[in-house]
N, C-alpha and C positions, 0 to 999 in steps of 0.2 A: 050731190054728184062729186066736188071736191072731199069731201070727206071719204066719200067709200073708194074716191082714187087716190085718196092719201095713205088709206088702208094698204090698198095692191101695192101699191111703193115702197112701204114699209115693209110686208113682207118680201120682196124679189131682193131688197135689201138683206133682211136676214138671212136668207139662200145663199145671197153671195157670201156674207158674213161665214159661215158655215162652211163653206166651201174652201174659200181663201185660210182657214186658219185649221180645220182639223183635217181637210182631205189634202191638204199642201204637205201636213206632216206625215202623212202615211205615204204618198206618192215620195217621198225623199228619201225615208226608212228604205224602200223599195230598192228605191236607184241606189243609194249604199250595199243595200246582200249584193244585189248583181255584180257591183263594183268588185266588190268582195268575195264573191265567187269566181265571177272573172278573171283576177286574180289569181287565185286557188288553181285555176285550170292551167293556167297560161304557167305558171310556176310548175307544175308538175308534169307539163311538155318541155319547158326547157329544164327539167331534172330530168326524164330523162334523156331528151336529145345526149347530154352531158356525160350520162354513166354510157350511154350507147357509143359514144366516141373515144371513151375511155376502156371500152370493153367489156363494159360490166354489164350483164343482163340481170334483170332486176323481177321478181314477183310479191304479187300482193300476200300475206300469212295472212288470214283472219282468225284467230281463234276466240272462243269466250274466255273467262277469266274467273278460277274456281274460288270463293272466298271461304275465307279462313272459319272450317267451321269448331263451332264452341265447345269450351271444357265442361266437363263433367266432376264437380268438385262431390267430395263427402259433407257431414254435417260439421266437421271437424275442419274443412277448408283443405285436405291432402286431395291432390288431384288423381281421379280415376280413370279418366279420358280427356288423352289430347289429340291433337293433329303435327305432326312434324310436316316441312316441307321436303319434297323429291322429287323427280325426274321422271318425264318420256322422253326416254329414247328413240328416236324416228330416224329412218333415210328417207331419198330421193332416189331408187333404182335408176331410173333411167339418167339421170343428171351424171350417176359414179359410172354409170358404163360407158356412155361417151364421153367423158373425159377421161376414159383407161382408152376405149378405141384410139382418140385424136395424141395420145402419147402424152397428154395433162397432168396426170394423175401416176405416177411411178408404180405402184402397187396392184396386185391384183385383187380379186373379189376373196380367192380365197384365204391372202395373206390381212386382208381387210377384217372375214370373217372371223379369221382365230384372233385377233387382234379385242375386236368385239367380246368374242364369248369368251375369252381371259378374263375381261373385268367385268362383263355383266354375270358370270360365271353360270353360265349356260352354255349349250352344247354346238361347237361350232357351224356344225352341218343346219343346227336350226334357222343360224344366221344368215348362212350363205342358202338356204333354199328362198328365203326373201329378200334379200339382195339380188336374186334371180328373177326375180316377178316383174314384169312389163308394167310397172307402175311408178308414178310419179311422187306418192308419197306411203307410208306402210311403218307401222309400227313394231317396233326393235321389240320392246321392254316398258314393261311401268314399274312405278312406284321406287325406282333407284336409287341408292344414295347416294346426295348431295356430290359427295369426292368422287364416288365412282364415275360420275357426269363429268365431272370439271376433268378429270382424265381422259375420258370419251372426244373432250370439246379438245383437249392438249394435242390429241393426235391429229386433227385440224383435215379429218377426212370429207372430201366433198359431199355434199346433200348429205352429211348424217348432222343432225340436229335435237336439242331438247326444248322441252316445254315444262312448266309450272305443274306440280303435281300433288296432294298430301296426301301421308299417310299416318291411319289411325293409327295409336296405340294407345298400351294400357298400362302403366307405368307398375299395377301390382298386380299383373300376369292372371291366373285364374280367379282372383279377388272379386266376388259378386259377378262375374262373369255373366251368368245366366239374368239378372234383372237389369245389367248396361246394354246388353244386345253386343250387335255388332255394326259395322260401316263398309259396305260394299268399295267396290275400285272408284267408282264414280263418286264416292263419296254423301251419301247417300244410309241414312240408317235402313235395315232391314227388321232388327230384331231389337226387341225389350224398348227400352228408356229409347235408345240411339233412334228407335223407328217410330215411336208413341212424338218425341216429340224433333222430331228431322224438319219439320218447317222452324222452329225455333233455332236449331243448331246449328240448321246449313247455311244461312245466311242470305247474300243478293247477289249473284252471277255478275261479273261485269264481262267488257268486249273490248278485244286490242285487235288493231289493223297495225301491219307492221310492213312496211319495205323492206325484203333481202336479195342478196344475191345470190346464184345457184348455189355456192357452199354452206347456205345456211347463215350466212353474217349480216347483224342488222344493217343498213345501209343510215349512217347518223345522223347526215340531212334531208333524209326525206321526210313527208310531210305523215308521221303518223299520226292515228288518232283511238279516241279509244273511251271508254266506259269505267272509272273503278269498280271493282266489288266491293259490296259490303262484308266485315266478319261477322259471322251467328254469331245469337245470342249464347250465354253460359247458364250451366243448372247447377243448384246448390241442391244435393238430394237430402232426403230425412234418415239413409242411413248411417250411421256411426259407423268408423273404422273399430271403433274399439270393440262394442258388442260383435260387429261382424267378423272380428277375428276370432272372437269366444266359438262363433257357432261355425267360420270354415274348421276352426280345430277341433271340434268332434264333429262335424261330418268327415274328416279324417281316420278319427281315431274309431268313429262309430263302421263305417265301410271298411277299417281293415277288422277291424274284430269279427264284424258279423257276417262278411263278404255279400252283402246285400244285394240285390238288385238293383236297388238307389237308396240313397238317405237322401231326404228333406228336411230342413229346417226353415223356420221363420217366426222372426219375433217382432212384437208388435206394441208403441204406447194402446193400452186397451182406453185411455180416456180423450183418445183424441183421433186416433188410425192413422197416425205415424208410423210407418214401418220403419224399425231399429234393424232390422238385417235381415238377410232371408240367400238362400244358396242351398246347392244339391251336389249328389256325388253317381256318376260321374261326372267332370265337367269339363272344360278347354281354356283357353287361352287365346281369347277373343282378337288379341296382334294376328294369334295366327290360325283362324278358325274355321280353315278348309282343308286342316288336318284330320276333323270331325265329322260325324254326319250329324244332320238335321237334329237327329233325335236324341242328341247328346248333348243338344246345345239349348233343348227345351228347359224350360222356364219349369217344375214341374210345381213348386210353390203356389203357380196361379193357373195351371195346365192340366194337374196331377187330378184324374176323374176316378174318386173308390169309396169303398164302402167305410165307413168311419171307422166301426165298431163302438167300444165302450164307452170313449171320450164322445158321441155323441146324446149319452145321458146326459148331460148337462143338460141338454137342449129339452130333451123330457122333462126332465124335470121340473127346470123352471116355467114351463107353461105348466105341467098340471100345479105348482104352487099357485101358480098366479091364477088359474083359473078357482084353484080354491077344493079340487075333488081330493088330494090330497094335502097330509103337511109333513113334517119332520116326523114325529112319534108315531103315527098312522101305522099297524102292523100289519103283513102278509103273512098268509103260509107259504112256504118255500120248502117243497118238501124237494128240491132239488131239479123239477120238471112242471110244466104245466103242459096239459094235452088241449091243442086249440087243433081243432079237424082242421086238415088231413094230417096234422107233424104235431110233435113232441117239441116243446120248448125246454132245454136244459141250460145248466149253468155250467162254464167252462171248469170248475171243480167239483161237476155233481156225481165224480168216480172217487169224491173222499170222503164228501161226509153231507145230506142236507143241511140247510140253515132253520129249519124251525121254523118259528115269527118272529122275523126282522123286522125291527120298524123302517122307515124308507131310507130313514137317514142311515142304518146299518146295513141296508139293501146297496146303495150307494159306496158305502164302503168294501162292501165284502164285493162289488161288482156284479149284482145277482139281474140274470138276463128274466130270471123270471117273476121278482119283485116289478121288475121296470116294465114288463110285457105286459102285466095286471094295470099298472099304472097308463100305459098308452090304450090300453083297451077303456079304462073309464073315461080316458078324455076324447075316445070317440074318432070318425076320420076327420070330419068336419073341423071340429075344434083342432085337432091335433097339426090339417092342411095348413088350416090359417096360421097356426102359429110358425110351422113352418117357412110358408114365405114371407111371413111378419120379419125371421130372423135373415131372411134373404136368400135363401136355399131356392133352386131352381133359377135363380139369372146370377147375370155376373154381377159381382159389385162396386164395377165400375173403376179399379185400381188403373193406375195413370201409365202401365206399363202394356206394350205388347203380346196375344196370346194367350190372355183370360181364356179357361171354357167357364160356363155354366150347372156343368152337372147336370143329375136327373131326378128328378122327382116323381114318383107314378102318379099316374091320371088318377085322382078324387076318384071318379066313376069305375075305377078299376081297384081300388085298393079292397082284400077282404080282408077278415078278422085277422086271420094267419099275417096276411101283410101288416096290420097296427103292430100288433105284437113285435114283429121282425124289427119294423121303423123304427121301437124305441129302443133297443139297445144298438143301432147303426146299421142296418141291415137292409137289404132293399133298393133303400137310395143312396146314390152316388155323389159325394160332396167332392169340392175342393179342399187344401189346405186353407187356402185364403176366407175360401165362405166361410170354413168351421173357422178361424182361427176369430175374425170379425166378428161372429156371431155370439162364440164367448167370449170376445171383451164385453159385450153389450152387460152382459152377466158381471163382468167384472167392475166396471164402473158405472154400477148402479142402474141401468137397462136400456140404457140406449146405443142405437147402430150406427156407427158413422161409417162412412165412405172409407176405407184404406188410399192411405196415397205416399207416394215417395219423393214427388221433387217437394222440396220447400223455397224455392226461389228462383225465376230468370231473372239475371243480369245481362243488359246489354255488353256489347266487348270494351266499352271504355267504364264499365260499373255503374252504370247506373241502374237500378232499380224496375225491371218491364214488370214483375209480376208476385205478387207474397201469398203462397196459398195460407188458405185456411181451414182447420177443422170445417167436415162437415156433417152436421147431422141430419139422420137420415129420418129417422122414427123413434118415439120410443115404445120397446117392446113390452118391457115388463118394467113394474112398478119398484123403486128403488128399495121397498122392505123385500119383497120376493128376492132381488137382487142378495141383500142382504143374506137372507137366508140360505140362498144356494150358494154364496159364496162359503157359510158356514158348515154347512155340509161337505161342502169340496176341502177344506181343510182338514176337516176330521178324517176325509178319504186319507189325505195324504202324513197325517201323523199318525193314524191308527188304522189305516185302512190298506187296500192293494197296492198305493201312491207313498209309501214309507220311503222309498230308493231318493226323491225327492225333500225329502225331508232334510230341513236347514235351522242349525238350534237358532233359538233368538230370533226366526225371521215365519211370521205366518204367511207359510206357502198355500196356497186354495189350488187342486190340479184333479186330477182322471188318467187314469190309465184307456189303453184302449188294444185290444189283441182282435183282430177282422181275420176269417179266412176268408180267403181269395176266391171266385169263382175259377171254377178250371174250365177252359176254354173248348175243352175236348168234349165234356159233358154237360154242361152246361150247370151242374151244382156244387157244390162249395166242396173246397181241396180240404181232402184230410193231413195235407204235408204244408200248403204256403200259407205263409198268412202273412199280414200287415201289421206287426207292433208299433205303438205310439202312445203317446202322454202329452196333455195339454195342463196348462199353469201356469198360472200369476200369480204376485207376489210386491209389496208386502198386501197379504190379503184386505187390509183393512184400507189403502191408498194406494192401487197396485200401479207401478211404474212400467213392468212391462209384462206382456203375457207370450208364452212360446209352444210352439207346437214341434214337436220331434216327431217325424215318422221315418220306420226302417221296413222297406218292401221287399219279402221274402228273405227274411235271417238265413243264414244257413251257420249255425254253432251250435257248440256243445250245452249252449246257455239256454237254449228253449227258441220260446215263439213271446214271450212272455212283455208286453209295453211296460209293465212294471220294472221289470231286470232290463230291457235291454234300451228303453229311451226314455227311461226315468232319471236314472242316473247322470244322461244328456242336458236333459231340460234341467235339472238341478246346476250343473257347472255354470249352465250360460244365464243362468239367474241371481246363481250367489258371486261371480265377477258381474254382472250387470248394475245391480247393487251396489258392489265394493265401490266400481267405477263412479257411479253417482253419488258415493259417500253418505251410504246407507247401510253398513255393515251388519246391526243390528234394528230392531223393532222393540218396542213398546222398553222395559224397563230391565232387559239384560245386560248383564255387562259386555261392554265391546271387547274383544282380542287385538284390538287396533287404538292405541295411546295416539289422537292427536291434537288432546285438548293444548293451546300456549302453554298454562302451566307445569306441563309435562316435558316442558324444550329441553329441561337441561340435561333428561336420560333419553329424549328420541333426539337419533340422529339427524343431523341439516346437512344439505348440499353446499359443498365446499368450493370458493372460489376456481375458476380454471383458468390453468396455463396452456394455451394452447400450445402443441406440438412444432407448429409452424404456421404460416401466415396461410389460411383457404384462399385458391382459385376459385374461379367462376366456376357454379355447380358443387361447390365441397361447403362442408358443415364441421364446425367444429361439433364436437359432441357435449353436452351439458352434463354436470354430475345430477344425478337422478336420486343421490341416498336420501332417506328417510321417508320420501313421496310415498300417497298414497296412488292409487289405479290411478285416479282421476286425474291426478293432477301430472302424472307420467304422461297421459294422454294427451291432456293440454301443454305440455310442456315441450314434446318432440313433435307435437301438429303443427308449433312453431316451426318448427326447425326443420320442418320437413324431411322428418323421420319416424322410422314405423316401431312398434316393437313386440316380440314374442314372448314372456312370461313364462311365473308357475311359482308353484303358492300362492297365498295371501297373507295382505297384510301390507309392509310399508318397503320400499326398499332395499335391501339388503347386498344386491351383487350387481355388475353389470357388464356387459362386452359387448364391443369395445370400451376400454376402459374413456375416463372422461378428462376431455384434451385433445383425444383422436382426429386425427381431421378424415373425414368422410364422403360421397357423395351422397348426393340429397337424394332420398329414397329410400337407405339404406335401413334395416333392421337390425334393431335394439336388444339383446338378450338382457333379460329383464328377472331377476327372482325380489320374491316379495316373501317377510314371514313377521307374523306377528310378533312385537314387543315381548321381553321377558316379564 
């Protein structure tokens, strides 16, 4: 009995134990918030008894708080997209009318209004029909600048007020436009990069509670409260400024010559899906791009739904190598036509001459649709399906940008003979740029698919490190001899074959022409007037660094219809500066046109100390001497500097403007000529 009442003792002890020491501390916590809020209340009744005595009527602003969202750098670290801060413009209708009734306020609504639409430079009447509105608050204007605000606030008119605002910009105006997207009012990506990754960029909302009085003025002691925001995160993309200047200037130069419907281009590491640049013609200027329609502002790179044409051989080919039913010397008759019920298969030269027996590899060369139809018909639908979406034809491939399509692929169950044939010289099915462009890299680096992608890095807003993508492979399609061999074939096209306009001495170019006519929409079968020219290529064939696709949709020149003449020519420029820029002038054992072994210092020019002109302001650049640089090191040199520059020739430096010493703003473009060593 003592014992099990010593028990009960001990524990009514630990109860109280328990009691006394952790529920003692929670009941005090308590009594402190209330103290504490208490407080809180009792203080903001006598604030404002205070302003009430004082005259001042006082209202709660709650707004959220928009955080700063993130840059958009190049590979090269020049920034693409930023956000500057701006202004809303806001009144208080009601607050400015009665204090013009009670004789408050001296001015009238409509001396108010034009006062307004002077500096926000808008149309007075539009001012003064909402300053007329039975509302208590109503929005002026957004997106203002900064001075234009602090002028607004100078005129010290009642109930008009501003608020925190950004606005995007794009510091080099239609520059890749089409794959940065754009940034709505709210801030907020819609399109491309800007809207793929808008949870990364936008950041974390914060909340301000503000005390004012009816003019709009904080009141300094009262008791605000409030949330920061966070700034988004920033992207480091995998485009280069440099190659992507190569390819906006001939979709320039390629849209005025040809006056095309659109030019596309886009260039791609083929051993990793890196995209090195990619942009279309026509395009906008995404600061301000509700000067545009939608459809001007697509993406068509990864959007662009058509029929290939010839550059779609690749893709025959290397599956029938790989399957094995044909090889290189393999010969056809090509009497210029093959007849597959109910249609004639011809060859886009078969009003000059037939070809005989081509072997494949001269089939290839000579671009023959009905070498390649014989060839798709041995590998059957079956075999021909699989390899198809082996190479990722018929879905998206997942690129990290907004606005992908998919393409088309005909139903297995529906394909007939007539259809194999058509399929294998591009006919049929509907690709993207991007599916085809991924697909021959696979070809190009030895046979495998990887994913295409453009950011290469989030950085949070103080740098640190959220994310480092990485190659990703997807499959591999074909075997790296097959690889090998279609890349040798593709070479031969382009130094003896249709693909000669591409041709670069010293540098093994592997590429394909490709000339589609268009379906006409009126009739539903292929135009005897539009067609689609393009050419695809990489290079150096044996290690290729980058691979490019050119297409020009409905030429309209005196130059034909012809992918060889009119975007051969294209994909050659943005390959042989691609190269320069990588300081890969030459291949295998040709002499370079470019001296910049050390030994050679004392006859290649060096860049010469500089005297600056005068001392740079904040945002100015002194400009660096640039002589004797090659591309590349031009490029690294003003990515410093934060400046851009425009070219011509090749080779090493030789001129430049502004001269060097100039002081600048940062941004600014570099005229750059380059020519080889004597």
């Amino acid at each position: 009995m003592t014992k099990k009442g010593g028990d009960t003792l001990r524990k009514s002890k630990t109860k109280i134990q328990y009691f006394s020491r952790d529920r003692w501390i929670q009941l005090i916590l308590l009594v402190i918030i209330l103290l504490v809020t208490c407080r809180l209340v009792i203080l903001q009744v006598v604030q404002a008894s205070d302003l009430k005595a004082k005259g001042i009527e006082r209202r709660t602003i709650d707004q959220s708080l928009r955080p700063d969202r993130g840059t958009i750098f190049d590979a090269q670290g020049n920034v693409l997209a930023q956000s500057i801060p701006v202004k809303e413009i806001y009144a208080d209708p009601k607050t400015l009318s009665n204090l013009i009734e009670k004789g408050q306020f001296k001015r009238t609504k409509e001396e108010v209004a034009k006062e307004l639409g002077s500096i926000l430079e808008i149309d007075s009447q539009v001012v003064l029909d909402k300053l007329n509105k039975n509302l208590s608050w109503i929005s002026l204007a957004h997106q203002v600048d900064i001075h234009k605000a602090d002028n607004i606030m100078d005129l010290k008119i009642p109930g008009v007020g501003s608020s925190d605002e950004e606005k995007r910009v794009y510091p080099m105006g239609m520059f890749a436009a089409s794959a940065l997207g754009i940034v709505n009012r709210d801030g907020h990506g819609v399109e491309g990069v800007e809207y793929y990754y808008d949870k990364e960029l936008y950041g974390k909302p914060g909340f301000q509670s503000e005390e004012q009085d009816v003019r709009a003025r904080s009141i300094l002691d009262a008791l605000n409260q409030g949330d920061p925001s966070r700034p988004g995160n920033s992207l480091t993309l995998t485009i280069d400024s440099t190659i992507q200047y190569f390819i906006e200037q001939q979709l320039d130069e390629a849209q005025q010559a040809t006056k095309a419907n659109s030019v596309t281009i886009l260039a791609m590491d083929p051993k990793t899906g890196r995209i090195l640049g990619m942009g279309s013609r026509p395009s906008f200027d995404p600061t301000d791009y509700n000067q545009v329609s939608p459809e001007v502002r697509r993406n068509l790179a990864i959007s662009m739904s058509y029929e290939p044409g010839s550059t779609f051989k690749i893709i025959t080919g290397a599956a029938a190598l790989e399957e094995g039913i044909t090889h290189p010397d393999e010969t056809f008759d090509d009497p210029g036509y093959l007849r597959i019920p109910p249609l004639y298969i011809t060859n886009w030269d078969s009003d000059q001459k037939p070809h005989g027996q081509p072997t494949f590899t001269k089939g290839m060369q000579l671009s023959s649709n009905v070498v390649l139809a014989q060839v798709g018909m041995k590998l059957g639908k079956m075999t021909f399906n699989t390899y198809l979406k082996a190479f990722g034809f018929g879905s998206k491939t997942g690129i990290d940008i907004s606005g992908e399509e998919s393409g088309l692929l005909l139903p297995q169950e529906k394909i007939r003979d007539i259809d194999i044939a058509t399929m294998s010289f591009g006919q049929a099915n509907s690709v993207t740029p991007i599916q085809l462009l991924t697909a021959i890299s696979a070809v190009a680096n030895g046979g495998t698919l990887y994913r295409p992608y453009v950011v290469d890095k989030i950085t949070s807003y103080n740098g640190q490190l959220v994310k480092q993508q990485e190659p990703t492979p997807i499959r591999q399609v074909i075997s790296k001899s097959t690889a090998m061999q279609m890349t040798n074939i593709l070479e031969q096209v382009v130094s003896d074959g249709t693909g000669r306009t591409a041709y670069i001495p010293g540098i093994r170019v592997a590429g394909k022409t490709g000339t589609a006519q268009k379906v006409d929409p009126s009739t539903g079968g292929y135009s005897q007037t539009d067609y689609i020219a393009s050419f695809a290529a990489y290079a150096p064939a044996e290690d290729p660094k980058i691979a490019v696709l050119v297409i020009i949709d409905t030429p309209r020149t005196e130059e034909g219809h012809q992918g060889g003449t009119l975007a051969g020519p294209r994909a050659k420029a943005i390959i042989e500066g691609a190269l320069q820029y990588y300081g890969l002038p030459v291949a295998n054992d040709t002499e370079s046109t470019v001296t910049i072994l050390p030994s050679d210092s004392a006859v290649r020019p060096t860049p010469q100390p500089v005297v600056p002109e005068r001392t740079p302001v904040a945002g100015e650049i002194v400009i660096p001497d640039l002589t004797g640089m090659t591309m590349r090191q031009v490029g690294e040199t003003l990515a410093k500097s934060e400046l851009h520059f425009d070219f011509t020739g090749s080779g090493l430096v030789v001129q430049q403007s502004p001269q060097p010493g100039k002081i600048v703003i940062k941004g600014t473009t570099i005229e750059v000529k380059f020519s080889p060593l004597p």
